[in-house]
C-alpha positions in Angstrom: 167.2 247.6 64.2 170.6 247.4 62.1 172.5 249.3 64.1 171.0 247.3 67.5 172.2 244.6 65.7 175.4 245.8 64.4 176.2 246.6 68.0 175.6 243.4 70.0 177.9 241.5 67.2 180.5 244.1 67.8 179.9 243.5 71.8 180.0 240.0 71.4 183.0 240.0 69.2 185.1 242.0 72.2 184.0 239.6 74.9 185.1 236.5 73.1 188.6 238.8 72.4 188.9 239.3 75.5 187.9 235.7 76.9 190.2 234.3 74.5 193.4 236.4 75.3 192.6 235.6 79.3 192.8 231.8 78.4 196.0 232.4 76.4 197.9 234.6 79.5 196.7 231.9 82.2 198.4 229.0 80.0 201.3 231.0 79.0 201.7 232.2 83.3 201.5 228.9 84.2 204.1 227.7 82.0 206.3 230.2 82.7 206.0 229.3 86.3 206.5 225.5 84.9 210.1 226.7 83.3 210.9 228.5 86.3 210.0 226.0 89.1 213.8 225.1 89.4 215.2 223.3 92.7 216.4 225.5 95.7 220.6 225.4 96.9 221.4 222.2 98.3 224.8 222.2 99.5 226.9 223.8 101.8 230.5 225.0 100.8 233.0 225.7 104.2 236.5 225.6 104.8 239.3 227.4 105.9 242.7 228.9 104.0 245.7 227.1 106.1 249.2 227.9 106.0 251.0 224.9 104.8 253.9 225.4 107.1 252.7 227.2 110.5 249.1 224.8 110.1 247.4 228.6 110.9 244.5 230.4 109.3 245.8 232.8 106.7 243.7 235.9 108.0 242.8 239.0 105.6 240.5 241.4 105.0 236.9 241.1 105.5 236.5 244.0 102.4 239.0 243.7 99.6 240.4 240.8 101.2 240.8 236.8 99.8 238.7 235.3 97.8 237.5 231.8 96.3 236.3 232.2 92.3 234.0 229.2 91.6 232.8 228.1 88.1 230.0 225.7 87.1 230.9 223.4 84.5 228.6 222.4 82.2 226.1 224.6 82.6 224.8 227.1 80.1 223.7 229.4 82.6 227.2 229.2 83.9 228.9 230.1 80.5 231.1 233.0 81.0 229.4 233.8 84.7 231.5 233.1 87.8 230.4 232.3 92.1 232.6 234.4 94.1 232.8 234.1 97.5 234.7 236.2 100.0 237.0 234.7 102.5 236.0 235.9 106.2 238.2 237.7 108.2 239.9 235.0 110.1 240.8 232.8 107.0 237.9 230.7 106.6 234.9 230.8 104.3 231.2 229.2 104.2 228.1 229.5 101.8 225.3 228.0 102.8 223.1 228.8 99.8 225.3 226.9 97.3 224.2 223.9 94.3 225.9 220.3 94.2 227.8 220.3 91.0 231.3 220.1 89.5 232.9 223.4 89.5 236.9 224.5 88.4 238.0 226.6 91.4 240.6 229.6 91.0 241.9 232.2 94.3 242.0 235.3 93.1 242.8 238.9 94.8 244.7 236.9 97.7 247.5 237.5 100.3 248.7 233.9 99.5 250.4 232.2 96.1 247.3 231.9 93.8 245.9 228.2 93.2 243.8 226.9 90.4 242.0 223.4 90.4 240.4 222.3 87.0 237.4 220.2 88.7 236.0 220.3 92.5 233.0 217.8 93.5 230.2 219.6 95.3 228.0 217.0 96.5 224.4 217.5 98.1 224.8 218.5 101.9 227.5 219.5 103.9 231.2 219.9 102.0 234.2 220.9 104.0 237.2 221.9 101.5 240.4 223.3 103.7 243.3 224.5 101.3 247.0 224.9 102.5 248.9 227.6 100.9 251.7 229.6 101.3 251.3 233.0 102.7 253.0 236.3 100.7 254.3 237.5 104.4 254.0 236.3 107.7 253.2 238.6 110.6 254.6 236.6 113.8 255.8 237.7 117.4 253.0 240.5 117.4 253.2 242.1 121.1 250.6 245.2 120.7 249.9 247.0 124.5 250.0 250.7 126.0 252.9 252.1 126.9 252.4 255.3 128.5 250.9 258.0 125.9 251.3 255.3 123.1 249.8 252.4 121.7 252.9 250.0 120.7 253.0 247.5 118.7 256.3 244.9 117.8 256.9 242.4 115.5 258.8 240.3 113.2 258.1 239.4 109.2 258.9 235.9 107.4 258.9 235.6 103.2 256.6 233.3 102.2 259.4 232.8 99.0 262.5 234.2 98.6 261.4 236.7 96.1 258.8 238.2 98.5 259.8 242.4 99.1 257.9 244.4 102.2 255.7 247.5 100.8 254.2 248.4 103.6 253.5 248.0 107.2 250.4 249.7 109.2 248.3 248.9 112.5 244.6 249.3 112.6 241.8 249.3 115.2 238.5 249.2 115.5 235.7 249.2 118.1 235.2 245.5 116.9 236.8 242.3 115.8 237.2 243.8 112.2 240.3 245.5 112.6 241.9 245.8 109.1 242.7 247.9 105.9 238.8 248.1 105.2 237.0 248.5 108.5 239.4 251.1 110.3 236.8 252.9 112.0 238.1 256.4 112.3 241.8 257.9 110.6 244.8 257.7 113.0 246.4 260.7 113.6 250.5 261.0 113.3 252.5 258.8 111.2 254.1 256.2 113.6 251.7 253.9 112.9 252.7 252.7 109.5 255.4 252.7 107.4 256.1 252.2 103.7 258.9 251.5 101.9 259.7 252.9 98.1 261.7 250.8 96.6 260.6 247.6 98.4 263.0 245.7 101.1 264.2 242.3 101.3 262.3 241.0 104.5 264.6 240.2 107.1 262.7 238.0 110.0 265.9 239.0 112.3 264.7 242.7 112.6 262.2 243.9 114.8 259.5 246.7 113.8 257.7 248.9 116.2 254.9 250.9 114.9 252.9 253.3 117.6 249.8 255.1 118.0 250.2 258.5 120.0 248.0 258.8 122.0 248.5 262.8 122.5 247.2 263.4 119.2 244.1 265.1 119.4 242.8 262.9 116.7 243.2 259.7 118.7 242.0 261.6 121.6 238.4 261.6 120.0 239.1 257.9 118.7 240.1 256.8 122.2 237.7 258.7 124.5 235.7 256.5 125.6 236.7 253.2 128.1 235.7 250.5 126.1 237.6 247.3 124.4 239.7 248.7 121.3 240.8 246.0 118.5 244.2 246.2 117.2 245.6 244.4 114.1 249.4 244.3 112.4 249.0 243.8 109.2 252.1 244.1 106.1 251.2 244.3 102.3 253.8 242.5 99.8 255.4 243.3 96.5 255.2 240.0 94.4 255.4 239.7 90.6 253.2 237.8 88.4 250.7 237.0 91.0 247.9 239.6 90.4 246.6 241.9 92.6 248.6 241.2 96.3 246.0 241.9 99.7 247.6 242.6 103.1 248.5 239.7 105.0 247.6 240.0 109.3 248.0 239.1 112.9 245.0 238.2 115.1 243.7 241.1 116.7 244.9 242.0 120.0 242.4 243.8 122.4 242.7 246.5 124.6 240.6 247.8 127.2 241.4 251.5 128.0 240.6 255.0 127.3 243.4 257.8 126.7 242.4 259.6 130.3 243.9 256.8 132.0 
């Protein structure tokens, strides 16, 4: 009978244990939900990056291209922690998911003179900021078409600054509207379709370049095979000092429909 006894108190004992940590995790669940029941995005960010001269987009790259550095202020959370948000391919930007807030603002990574503004005002709803700036390099007169066995492409370069120097000059393609440094679908064959220059040049907006994709190369044969729109994009990277890291400043796209049988 002791042991019977013995038993059911230990029994009991467990239950109650168990009853009692079950009332603890329920409280201490829902008052985690109660610190974590925070308030979804309520504002939308958009805009566009204008050059302050031409009134144009300022196109880059949709990878490793422009982008817009946001910082909460006041915020703990914030503390250290920063919003990036990538510029789209055509020079304008838009986040949907964002919080109404003041924020400090920086460009970073960009193919335009880098800005910084100590305080910007997101309110609740829809906010439209559109920022003028002045472009490393403009690419301007772009005439890209077939000639023959070549894809050809002319143009002229502008200095944003006087102190601007030409690295580089390349076309891409693509099978879509995302013609640039990081969506080149397939490697060109040859080498007439870029051009670097070691040391960099002064940019002279009086010269013309021509840059050309053979279209002979059995490379671009494959590329090119099938009839089809092809998007083509001049773009030029600068050599600036003091600015950070420079991206490659563009054209618009030019399409082509064709296939290298033709």
């Amino acid at each position: 009978m002791f042991y019977i006894k013995k038993i059911y108190v230990m029994i009991k004992f467990i239950r109650n244990s168990f009853l009692s940590l079950s009332v603890v995790y329920v409280f201490s669940a829902c008052e985690m939900f109660k610190i974590d029941n925070y308030e979804g995005p309520d504002a939308t960010v958009r805009g566009s990056i204008i050059d302050k001269d031409t009134k144009e987009l300022v196109e880059t790259d949709m990878v490793n291209g422009s982008f817009l550095r946001f910082k909460q202020l006041g915020d703990e959370w914030a503390v250290g922690g920063f919003l990036d948000r990538v510029v789209m391919q055509n020079g304008e930007y838009q986040d949907k998911m964002f919080f109404a807030g003041v924020y400090s603002l920086e460009f970073l990574n960009c193919n335009f003179y880098p800005h910084k503004y100590d305080t910007i005002q997101v309110k609740k709803g829809d906010n439209v900021f559109d920022w003028e700036v002045t472009p490393y390099i403009r690419v301007k007169n772009v005439n890209i078409r077939q000639e023959g066995t070549e894809i050809v492409a002319t143009f002229n370069l502008q200095a944003g600054k006087p102190e601007v120097r030409l690295s580089n000059i390349s076309m891409f393609y693509s099978t879509d509207i995302y013609a640039g440094e990081g969506f080149t679908r397939f490697p060109l064959g040859g080498t007439s379709f870029k051009q670097s220059f070691s040391p960099a040049v002064v940019i002279d907006p009086a010269v013309t370049y021509r840059l050309a994709i053979d279209l002979t190369n059995q490379t671009n044969k494959t590329n090119f095979k099938y009839k089809r729109d092809y998007y083509f994009r001049v773009g030029a990277i600068a050599s600036v000092s003091g600015v950070g890291t420079v991206r490659r400043n563009y054209a618009p796209c030019t399409i082509i429909n064709f296939n290298v049988s033709q």
